[in-house]
N, CA, C and O atoms as a printed pandas DataFrame, in Angstrom:
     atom_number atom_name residue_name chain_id  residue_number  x_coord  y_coord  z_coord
0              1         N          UNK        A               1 -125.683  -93.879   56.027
1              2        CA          UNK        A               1 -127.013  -94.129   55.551
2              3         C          UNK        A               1 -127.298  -95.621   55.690
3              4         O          UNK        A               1 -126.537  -96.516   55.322
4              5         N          UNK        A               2 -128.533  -95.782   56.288
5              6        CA          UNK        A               2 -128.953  -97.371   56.507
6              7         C          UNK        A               2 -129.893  -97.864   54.985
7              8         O          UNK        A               2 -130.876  -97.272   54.539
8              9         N          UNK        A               3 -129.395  -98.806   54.549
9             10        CA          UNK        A               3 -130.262  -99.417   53.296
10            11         C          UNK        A               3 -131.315 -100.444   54.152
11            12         O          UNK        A               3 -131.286 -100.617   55.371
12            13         N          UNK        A               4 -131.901 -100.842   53.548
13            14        CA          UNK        A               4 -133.037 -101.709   53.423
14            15         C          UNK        A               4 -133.247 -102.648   52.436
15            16         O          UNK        A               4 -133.127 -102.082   51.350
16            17         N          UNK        A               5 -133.498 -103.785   52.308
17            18        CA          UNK        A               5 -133.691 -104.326   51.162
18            19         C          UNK        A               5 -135.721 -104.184   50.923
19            20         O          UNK        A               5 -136.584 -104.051   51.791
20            21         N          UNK        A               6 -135.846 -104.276   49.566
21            22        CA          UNK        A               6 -137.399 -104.159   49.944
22            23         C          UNK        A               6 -137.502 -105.556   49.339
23            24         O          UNK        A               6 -136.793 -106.199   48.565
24            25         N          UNK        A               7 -138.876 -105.829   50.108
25            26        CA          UNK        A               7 -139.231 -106.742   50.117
26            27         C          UNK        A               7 -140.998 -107.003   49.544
27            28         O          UNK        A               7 -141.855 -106.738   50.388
28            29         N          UNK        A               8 -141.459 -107.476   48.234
29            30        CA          UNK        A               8 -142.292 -107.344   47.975
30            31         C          UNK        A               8 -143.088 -108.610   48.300
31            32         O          UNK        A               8 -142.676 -109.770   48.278
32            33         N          UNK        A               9 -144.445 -108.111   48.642
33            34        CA          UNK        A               9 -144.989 -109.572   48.839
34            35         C          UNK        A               9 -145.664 -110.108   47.606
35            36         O          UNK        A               9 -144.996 -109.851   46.604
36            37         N          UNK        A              10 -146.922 -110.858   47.321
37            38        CA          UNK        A              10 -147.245 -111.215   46.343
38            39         C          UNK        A              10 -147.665 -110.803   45.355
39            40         O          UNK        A              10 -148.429 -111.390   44.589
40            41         N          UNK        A              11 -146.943 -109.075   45.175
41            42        CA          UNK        A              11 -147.444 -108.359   43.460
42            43         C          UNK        A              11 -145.840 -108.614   43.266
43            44         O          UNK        A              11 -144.855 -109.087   43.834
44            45         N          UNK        A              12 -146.237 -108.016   42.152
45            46        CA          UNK        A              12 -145.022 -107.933   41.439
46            47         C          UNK        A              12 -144.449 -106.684   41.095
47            48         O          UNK        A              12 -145.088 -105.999   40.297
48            49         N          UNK        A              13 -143.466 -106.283   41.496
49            50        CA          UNK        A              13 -142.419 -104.709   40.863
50            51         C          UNK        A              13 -142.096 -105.051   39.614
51            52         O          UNK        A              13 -141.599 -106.119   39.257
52            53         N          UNK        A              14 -142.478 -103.834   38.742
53            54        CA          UNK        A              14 -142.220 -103.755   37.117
54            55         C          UNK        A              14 -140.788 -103.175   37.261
55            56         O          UNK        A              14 -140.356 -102.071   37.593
56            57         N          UNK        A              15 -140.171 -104.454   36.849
57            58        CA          UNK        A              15 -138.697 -104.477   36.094
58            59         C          UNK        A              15 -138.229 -103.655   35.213
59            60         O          UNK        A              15 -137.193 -103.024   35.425
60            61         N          UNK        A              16 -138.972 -103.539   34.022
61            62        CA          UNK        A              16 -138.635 -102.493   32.962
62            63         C          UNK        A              16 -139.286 -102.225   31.752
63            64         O          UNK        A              16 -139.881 -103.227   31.354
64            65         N          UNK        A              17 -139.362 -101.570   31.254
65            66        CA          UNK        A              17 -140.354 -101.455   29.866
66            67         C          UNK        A              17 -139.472 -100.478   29.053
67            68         O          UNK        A              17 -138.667  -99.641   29.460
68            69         N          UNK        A              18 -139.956 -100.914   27.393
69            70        CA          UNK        A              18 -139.777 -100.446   26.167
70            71         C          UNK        A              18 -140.272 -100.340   25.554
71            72         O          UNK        A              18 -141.444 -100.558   25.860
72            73         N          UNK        A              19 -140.077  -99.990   24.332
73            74        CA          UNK        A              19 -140.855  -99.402   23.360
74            75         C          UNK        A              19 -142.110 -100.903   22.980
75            76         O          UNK        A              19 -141.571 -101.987   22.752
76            77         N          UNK        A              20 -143.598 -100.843   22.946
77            78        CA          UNK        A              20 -144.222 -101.878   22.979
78            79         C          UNK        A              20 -144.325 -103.226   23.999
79            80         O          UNK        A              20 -144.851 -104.311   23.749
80            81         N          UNK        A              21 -143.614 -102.767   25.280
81            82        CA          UNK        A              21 -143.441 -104.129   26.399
82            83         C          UNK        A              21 -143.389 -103.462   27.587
83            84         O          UNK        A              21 -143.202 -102.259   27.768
84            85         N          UNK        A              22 -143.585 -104.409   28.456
85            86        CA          UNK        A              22 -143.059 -104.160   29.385
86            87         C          UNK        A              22 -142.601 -105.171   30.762
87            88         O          UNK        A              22 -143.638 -105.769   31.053
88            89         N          UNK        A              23 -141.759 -105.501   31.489
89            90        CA          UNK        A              23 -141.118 -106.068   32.137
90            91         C          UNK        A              23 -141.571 -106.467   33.517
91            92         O          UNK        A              23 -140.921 -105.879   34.382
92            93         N          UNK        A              24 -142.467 -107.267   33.976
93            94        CA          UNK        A              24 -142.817 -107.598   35.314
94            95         C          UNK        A              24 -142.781 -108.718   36.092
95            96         O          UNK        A              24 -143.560 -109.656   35.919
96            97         N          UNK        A              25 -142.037 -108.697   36.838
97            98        CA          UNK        A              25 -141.724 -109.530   38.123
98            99         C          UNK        A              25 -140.402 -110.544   36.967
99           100         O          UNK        A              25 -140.227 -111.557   37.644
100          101         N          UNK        A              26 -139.893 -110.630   36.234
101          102        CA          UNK        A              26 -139.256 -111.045   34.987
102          103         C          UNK        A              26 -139.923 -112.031   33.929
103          104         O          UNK        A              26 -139.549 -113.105   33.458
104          105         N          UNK        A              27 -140.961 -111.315   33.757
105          106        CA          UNK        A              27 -141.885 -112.148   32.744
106          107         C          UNK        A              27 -142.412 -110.811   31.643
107          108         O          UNK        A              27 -142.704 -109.681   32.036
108          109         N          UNK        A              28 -142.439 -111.248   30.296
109          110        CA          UNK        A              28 -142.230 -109.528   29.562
110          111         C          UNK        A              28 -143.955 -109.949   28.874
111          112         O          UNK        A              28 -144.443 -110.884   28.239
112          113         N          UNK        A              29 -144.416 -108.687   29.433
113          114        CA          UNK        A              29 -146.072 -108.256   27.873
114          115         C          UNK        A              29 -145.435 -107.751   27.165
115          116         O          UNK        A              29 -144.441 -107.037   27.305
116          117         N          UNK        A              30 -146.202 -108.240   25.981
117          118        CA          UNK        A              30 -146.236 -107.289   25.164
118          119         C          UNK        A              30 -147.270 -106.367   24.843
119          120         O          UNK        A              30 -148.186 -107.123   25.170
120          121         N          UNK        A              31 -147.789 -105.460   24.510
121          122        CA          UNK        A              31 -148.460 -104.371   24.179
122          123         C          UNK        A              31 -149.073 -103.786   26.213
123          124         O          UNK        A              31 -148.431 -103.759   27.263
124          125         N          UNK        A              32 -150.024 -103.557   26.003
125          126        CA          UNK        A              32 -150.953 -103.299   27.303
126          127         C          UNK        A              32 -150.446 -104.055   28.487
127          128         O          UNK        A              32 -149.996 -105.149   28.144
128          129         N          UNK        A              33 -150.365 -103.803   29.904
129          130        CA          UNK        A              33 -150.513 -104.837   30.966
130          131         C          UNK        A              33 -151.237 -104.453   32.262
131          132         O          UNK        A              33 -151.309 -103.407   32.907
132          133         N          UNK        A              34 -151.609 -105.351   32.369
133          134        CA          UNK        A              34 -152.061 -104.608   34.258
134          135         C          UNK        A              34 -151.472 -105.593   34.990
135          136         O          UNK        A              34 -151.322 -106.804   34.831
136          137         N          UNK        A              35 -151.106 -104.628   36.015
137          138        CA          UNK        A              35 -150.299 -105.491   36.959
138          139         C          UNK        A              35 -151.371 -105.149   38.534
139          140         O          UNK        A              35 -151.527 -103.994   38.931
140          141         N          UNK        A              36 -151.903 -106.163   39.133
141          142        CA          UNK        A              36 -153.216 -106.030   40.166
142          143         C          UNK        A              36 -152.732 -106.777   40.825
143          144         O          UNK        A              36 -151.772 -107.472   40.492
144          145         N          UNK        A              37 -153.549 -106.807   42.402
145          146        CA          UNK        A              37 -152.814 -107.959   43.254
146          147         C          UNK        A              37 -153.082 -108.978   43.113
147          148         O          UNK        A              37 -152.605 -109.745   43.949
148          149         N          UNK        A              38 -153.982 -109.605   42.005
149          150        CA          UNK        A              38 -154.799 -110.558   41.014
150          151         C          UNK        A              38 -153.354 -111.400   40.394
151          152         O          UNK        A              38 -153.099 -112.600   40.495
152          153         N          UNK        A              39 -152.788 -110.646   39.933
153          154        CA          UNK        A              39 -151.356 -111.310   39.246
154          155         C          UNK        A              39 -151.603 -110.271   38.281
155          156         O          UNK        A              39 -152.488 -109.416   38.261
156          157         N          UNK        A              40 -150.186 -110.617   37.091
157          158        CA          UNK        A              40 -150.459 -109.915   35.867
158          159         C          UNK        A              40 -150.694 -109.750   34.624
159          160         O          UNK        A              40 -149.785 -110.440   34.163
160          161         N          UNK        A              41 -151.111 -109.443   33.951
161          162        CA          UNK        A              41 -151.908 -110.145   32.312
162          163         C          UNK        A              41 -152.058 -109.024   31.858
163          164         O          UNK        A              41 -152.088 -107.968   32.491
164          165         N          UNK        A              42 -152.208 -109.258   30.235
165          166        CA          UNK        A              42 -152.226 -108.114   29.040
166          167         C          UNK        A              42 -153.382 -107.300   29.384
167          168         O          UNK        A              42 -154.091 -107.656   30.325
168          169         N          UNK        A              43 -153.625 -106.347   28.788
169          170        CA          UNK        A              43 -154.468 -105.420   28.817
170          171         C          UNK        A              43 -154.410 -104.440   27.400
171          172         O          UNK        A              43 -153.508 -103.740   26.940
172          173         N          UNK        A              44 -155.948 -104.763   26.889
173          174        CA          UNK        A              44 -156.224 -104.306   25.909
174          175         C          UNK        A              44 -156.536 -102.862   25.999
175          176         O          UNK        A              44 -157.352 -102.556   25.130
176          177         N          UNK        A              45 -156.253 -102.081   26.582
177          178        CA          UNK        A              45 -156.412 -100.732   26.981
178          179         C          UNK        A              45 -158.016 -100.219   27.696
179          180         O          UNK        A              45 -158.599 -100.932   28.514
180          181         N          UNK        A              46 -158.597  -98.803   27.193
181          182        CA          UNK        A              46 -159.515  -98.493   27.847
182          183         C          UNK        A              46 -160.975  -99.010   27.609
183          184         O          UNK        A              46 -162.030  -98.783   28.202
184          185         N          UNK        A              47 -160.570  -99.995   26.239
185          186        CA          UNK        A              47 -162.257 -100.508   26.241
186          187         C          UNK        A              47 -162.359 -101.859   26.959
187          188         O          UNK        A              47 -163.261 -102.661   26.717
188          189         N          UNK        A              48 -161.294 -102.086   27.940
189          190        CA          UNK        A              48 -161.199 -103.496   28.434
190          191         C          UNK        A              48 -161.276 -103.075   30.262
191          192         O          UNK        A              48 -160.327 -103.403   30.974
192          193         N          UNK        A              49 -162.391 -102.402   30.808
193          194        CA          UNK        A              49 -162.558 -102.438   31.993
194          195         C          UNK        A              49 -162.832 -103.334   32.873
195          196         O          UNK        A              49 -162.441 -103.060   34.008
196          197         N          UNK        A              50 -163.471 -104.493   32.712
197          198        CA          UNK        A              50 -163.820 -105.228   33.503
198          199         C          UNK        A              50 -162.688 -105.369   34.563
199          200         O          UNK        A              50 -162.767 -104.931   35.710
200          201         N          UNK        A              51 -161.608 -106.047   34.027
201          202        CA          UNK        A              51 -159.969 -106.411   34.721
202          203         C          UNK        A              51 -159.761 -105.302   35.770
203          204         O          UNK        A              51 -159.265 -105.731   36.812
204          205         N          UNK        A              52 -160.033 -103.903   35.749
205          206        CA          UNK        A              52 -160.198 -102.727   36.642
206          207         C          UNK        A              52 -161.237 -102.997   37.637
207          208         O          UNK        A              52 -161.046 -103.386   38.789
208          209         N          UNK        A              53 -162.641 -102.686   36.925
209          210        CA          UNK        A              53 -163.839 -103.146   37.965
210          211         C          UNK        A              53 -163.585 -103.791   39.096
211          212         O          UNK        A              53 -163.735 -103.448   40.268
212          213         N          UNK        A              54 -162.900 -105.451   38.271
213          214        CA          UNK        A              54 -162.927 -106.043   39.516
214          215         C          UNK        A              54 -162.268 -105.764   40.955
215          216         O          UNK        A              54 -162.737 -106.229   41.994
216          217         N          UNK        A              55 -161.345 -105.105   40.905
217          218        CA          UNK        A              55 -160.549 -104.659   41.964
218          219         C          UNK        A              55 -160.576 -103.755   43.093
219          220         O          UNK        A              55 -159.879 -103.417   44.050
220          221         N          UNK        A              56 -162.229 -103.398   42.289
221          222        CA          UNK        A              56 -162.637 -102.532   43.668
222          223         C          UNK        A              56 -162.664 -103.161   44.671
223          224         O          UNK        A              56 -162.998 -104.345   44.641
224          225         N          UNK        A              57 -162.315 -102.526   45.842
225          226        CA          UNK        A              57 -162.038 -103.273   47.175
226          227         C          UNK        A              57 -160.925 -103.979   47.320
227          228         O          UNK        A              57 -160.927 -104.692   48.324
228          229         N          UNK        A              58 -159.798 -104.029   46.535
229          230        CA          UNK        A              58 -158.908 -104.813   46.730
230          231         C          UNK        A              58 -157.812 -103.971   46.792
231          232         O          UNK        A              58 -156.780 -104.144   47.441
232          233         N          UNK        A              59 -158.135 -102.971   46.012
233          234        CA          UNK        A              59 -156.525 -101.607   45.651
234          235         C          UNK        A              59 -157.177 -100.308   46.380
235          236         O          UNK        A              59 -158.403 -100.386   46.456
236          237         N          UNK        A              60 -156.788  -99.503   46.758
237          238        CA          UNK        A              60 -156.530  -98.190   47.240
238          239         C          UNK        A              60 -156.639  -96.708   45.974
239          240         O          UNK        A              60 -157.495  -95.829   46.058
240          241         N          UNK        A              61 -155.612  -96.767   44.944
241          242        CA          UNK        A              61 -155.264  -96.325   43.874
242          243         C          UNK        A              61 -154.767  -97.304   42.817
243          244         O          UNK        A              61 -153.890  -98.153   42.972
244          245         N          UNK        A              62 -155.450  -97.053   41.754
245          246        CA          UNK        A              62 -155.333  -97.441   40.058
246          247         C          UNK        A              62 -154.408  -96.268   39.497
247          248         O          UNK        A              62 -154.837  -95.116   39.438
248          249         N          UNK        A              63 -152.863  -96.680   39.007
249          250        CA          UNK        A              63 -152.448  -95.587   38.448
250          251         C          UNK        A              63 -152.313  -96.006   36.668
251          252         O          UNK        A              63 -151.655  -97.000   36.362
252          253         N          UNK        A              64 -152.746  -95.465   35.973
253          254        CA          UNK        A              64 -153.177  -95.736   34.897
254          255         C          UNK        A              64 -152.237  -94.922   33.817
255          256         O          UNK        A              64 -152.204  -93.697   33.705
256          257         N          UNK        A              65 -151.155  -96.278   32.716
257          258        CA          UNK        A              65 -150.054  -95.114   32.298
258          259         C          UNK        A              65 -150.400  -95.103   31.064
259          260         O          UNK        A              65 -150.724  -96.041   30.337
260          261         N          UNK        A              66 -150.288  -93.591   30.776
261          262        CA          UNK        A              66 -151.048  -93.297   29.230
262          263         C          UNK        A              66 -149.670  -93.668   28.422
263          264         O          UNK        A              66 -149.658  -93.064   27.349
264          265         N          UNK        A              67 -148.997  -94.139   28.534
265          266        CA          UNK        A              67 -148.081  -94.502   26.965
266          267         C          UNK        A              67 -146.867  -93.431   27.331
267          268         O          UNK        A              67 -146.638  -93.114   28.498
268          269         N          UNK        A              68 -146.134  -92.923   26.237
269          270        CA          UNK        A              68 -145.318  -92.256   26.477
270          271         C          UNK        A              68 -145.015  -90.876   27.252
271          272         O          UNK        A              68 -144.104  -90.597   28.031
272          273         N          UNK        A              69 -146.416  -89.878   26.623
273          274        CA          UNK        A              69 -146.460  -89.250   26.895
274          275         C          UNK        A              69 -148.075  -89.059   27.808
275          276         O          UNK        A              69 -149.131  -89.502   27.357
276          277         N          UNK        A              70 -147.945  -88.230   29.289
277          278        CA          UNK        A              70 -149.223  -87.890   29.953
278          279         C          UNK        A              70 -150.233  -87.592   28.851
279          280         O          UNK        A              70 -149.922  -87.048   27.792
280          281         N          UNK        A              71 -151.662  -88.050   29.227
281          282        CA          UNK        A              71 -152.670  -87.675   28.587
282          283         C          UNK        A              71 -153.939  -88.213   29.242
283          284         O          UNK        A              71 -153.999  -89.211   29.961
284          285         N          UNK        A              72 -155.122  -87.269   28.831
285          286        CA          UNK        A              72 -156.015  -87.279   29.703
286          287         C          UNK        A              72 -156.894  -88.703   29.104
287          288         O          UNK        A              72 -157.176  -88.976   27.937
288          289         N          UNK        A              73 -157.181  -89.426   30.293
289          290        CA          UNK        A              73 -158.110  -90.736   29.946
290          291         C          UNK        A              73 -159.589  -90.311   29.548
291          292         O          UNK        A              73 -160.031  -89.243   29.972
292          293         N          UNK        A              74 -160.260  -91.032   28.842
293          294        CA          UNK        A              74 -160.918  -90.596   28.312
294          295         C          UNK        A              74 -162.281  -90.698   29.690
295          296         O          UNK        A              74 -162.442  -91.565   30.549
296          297         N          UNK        A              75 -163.104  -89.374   29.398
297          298        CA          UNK        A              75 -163.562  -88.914   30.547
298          299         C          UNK        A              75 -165.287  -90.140   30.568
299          300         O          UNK        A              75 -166.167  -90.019   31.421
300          301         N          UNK        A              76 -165.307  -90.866   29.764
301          302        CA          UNK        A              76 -166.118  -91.669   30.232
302          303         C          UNK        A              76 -166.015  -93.198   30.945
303          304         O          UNK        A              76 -166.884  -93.923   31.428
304          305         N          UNK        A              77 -164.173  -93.399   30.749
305          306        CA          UNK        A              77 -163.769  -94.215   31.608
306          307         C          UNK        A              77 -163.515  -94.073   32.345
307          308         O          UNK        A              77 -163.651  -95.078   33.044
308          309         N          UNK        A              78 -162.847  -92.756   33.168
309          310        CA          UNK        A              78 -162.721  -92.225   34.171
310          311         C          UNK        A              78 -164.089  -92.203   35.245
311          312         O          UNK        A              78 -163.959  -92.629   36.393
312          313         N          UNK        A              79 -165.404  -91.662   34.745
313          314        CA          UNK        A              79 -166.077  -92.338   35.409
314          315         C          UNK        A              79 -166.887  -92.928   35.671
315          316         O          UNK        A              79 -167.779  -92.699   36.488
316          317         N          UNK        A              80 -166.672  -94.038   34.840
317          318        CA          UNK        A              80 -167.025  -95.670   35.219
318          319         C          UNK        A              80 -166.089  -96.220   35.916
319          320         O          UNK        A              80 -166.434  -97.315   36.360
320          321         N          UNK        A              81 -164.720  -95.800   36.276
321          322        CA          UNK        A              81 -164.182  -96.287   37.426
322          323         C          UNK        A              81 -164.006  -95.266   38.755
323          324         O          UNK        A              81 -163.383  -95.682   39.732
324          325         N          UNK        A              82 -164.500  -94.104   38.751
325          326        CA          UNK        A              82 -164.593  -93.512   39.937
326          327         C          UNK        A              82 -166.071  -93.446   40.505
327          328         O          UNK        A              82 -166.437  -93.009   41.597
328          329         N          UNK        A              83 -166.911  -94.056   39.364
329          330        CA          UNK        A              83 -167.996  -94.079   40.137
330          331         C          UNK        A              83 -168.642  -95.678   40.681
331          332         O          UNK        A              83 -169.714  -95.981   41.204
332          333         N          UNK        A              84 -167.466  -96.466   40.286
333          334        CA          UNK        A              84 -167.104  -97.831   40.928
334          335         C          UNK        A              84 -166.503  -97.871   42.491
335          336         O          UNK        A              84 -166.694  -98.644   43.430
336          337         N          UNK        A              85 -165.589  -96.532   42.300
337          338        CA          UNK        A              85 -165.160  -96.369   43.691
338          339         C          UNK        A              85 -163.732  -96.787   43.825
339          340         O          UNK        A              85 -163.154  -97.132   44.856
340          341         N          UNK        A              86 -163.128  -96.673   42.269
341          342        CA          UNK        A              86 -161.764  -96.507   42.218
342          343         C          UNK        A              86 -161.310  -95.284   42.271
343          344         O          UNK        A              86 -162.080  -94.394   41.911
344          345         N          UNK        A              87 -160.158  -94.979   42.661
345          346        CA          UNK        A              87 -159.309  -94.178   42.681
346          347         C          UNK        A              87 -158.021  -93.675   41.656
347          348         O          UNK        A              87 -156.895  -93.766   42.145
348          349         N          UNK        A              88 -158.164  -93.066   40.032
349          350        CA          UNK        A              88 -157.885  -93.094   39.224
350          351         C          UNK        A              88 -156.699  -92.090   39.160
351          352         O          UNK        A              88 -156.960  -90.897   39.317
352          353         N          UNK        A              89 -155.525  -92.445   38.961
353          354        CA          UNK        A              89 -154.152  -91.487   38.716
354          355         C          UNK        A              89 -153.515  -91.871   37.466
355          356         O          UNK        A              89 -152.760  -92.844   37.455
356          357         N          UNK        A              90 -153.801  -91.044   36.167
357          358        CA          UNK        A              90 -153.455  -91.167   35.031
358          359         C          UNK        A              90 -151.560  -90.119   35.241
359          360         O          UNK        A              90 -151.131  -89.139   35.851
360          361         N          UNK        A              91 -151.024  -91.221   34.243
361          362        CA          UNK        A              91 -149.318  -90.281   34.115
362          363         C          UNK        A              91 -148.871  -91.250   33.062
363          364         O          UNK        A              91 -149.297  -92.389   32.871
364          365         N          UNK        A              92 -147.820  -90.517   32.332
365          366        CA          UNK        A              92 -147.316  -91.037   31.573
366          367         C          UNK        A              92 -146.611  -92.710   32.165
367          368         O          UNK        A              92 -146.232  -92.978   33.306
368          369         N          UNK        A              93 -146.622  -93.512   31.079
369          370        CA          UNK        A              93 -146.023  -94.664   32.097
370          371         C          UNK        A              93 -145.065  -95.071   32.286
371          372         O          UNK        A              93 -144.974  -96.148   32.875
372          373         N          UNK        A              94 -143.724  -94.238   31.779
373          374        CA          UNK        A              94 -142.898  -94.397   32.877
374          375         C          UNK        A              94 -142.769  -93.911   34.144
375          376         O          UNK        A              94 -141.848  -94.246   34.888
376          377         N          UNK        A              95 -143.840  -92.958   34.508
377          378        CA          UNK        A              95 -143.904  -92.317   35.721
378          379         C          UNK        A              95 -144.482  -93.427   36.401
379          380         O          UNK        A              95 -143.911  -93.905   37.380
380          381         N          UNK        A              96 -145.749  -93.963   35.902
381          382        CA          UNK        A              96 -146.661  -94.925   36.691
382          383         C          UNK        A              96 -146.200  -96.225   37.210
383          384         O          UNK        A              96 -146.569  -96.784   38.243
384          385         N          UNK        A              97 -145.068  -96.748   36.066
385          386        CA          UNK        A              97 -144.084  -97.735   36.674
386          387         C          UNK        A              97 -143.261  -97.310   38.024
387          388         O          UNK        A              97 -143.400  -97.919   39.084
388          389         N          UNK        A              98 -142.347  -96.139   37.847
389          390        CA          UNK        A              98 -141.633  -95.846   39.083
390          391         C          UNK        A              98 -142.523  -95.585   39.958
391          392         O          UNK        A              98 -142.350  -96.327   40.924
392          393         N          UNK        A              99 -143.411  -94.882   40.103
393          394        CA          UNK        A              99 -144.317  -94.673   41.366
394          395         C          UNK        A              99 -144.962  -95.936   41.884
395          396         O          UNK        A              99 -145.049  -96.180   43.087
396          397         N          UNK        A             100 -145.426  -96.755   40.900
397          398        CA          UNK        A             100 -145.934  -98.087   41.297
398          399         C          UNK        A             100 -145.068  -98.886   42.015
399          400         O          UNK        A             100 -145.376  -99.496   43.039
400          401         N          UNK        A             101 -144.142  -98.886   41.560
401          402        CA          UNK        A             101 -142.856  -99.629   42.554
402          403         C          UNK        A             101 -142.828  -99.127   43.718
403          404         O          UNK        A             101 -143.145  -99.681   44.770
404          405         N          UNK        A             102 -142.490  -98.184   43.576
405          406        CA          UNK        A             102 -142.444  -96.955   44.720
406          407         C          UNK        A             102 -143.550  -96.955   46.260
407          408         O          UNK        A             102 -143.154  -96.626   47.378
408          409         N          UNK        A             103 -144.934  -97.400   45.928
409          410        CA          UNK        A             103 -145.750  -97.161   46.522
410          411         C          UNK        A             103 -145.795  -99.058   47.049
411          412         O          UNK        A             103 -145.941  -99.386   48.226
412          413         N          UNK        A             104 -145.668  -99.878   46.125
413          414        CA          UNK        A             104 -145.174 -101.091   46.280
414          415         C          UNK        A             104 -144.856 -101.802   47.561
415          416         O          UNK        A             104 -145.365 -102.595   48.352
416          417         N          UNK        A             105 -143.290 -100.826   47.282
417          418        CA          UNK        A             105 -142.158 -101.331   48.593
418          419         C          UNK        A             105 -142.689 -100.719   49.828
419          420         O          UNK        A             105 -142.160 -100.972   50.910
420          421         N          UNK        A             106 -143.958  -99.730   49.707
421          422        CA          UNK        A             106 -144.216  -99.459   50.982
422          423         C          UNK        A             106 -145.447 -100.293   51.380
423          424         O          UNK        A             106 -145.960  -99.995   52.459
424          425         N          UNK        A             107 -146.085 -101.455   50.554
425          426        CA          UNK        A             107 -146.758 -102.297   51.095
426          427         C          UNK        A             107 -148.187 -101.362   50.878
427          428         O          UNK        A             107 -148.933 -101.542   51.840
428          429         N          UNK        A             108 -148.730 -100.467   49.925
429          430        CA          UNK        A             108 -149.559  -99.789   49.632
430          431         C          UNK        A             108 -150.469 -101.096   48.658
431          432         O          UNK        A             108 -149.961 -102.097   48.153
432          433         N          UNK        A             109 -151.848 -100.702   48.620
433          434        CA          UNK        A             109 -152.872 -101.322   47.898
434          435         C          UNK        A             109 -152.986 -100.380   46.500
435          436         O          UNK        A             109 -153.500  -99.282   46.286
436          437         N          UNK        A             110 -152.245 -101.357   45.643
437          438        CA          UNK        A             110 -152.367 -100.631   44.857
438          439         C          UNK        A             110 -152.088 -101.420   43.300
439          440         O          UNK        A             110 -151.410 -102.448   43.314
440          441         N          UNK        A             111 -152.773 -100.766   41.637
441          442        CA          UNK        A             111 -152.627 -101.278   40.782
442          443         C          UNK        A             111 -152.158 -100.721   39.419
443          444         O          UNK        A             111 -151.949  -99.508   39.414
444          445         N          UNK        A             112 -151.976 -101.313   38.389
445          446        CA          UNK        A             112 -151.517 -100.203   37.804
446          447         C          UNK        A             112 -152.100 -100.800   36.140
447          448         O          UNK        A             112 -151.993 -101.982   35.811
448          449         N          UNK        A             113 -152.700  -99.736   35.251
449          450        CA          UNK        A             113 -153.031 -100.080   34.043
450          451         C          UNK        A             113 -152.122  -99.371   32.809
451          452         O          UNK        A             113 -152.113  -98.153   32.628
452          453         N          UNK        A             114 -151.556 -100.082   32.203
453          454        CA          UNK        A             114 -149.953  -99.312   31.713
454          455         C          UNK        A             114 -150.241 -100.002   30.161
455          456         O          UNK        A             114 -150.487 -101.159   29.818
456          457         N          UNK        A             115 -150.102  -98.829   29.461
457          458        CA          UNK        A             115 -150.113  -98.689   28.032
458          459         C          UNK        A             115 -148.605  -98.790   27.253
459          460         O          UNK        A             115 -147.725  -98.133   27.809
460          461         N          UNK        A             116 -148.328  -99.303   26.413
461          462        CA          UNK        A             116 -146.872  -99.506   26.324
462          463         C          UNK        A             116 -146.442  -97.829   25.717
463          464         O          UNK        A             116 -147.231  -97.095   25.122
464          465         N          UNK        A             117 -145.301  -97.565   25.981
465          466        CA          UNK        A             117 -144.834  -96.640   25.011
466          467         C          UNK        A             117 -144.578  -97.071   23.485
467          468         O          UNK        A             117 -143.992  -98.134   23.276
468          469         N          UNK        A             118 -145.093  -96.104   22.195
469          470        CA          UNK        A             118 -144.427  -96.739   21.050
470          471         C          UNK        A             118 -143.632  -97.404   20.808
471          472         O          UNK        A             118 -142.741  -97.669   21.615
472          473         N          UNK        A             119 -143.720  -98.105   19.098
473          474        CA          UNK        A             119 -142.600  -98.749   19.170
474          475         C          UNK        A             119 -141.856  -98.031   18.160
475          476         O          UNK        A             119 -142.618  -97.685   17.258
476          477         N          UNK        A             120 -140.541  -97.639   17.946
477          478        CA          UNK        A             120 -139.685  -97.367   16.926
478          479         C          UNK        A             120 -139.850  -97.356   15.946
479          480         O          UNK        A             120 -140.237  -98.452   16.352
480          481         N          UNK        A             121 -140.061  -97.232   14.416
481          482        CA          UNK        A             121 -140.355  -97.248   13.442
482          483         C          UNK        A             121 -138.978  -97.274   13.093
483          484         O          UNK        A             121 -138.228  -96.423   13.574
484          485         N          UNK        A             122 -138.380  -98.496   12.003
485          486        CA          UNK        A             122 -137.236  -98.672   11.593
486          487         C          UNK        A             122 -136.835  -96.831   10.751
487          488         O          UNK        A             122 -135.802  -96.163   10.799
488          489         N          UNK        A             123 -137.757  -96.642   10.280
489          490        CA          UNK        A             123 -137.260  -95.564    9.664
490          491         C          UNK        A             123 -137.094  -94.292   10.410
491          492         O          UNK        A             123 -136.631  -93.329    9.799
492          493         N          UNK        A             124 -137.368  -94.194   11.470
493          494        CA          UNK        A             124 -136.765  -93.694   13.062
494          495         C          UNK        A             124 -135.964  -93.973   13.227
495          496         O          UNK        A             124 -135.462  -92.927   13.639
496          497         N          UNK        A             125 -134.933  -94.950   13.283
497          498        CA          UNK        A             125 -134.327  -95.370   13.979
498          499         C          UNK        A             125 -132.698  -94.539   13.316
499          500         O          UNK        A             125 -132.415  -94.422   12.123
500          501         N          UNK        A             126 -131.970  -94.134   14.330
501          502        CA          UNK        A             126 -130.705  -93.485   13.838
502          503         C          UNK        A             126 -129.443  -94.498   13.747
503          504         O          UNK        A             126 -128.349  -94.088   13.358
């Protein structure tokens, strides 16, 4: 089997995320982030579109990660960005991280609006 190294150009591959963060290019958000070919910065979730808007014409697909678990975006943001002329793929976000990488290393136009997964509640915690 032949490897490859990938090679990203000026976005950034999300490193890793946890409960309330998440990990990109090795610089950590906390809560919300979008990662665009803009660079990357917090994100206050779905009442904070503008940061989306702008990217029409710049990305291909917006994959948009609902938090821990898949869930449907709410259908009046959905379209105010498909009738912008984005291309909207809601998934849970650890899916949206791996696929984002994923689509990444193949040099795809593409962005991602990622909700953190919860955080632990000490009294959760085992």
């Amino acid at each position: 089997m032949r490897l490859n190294e990938v090679t990203y150009t000026d976005a950034q591959p999300i490193d890793g995320y946890g409960p309330g963060f998440f990990r990109i290019g090795g610089q950590v958000v906390e809560g919300g982030a979008l990662v665009l070919p803009s660079g990357v910065q917090s994100w206050a979730g779905y009442d904070d579109l503008d940061p989306l808007l702008q990217t029409v014409g710049q990305i291909d697909v917006l994959f948009i990660g609902t938090g821990a678990e898949t869930a449907h975006i709410p259908p009046a943001v959905r379209k105010t960005l498909e009738d912008a002329g984005l291309a909207v793929e809601p998934m849970n976000s650890p899916s949206a991280c791996r696929t984002y990488n994923v689509l990444l290393s193949e040099g795809r136009r593409i962005g991602a609006a990622l909700l953190p997964v919860e955080r632990v509640a000490p009294s959760d915690q085992v």
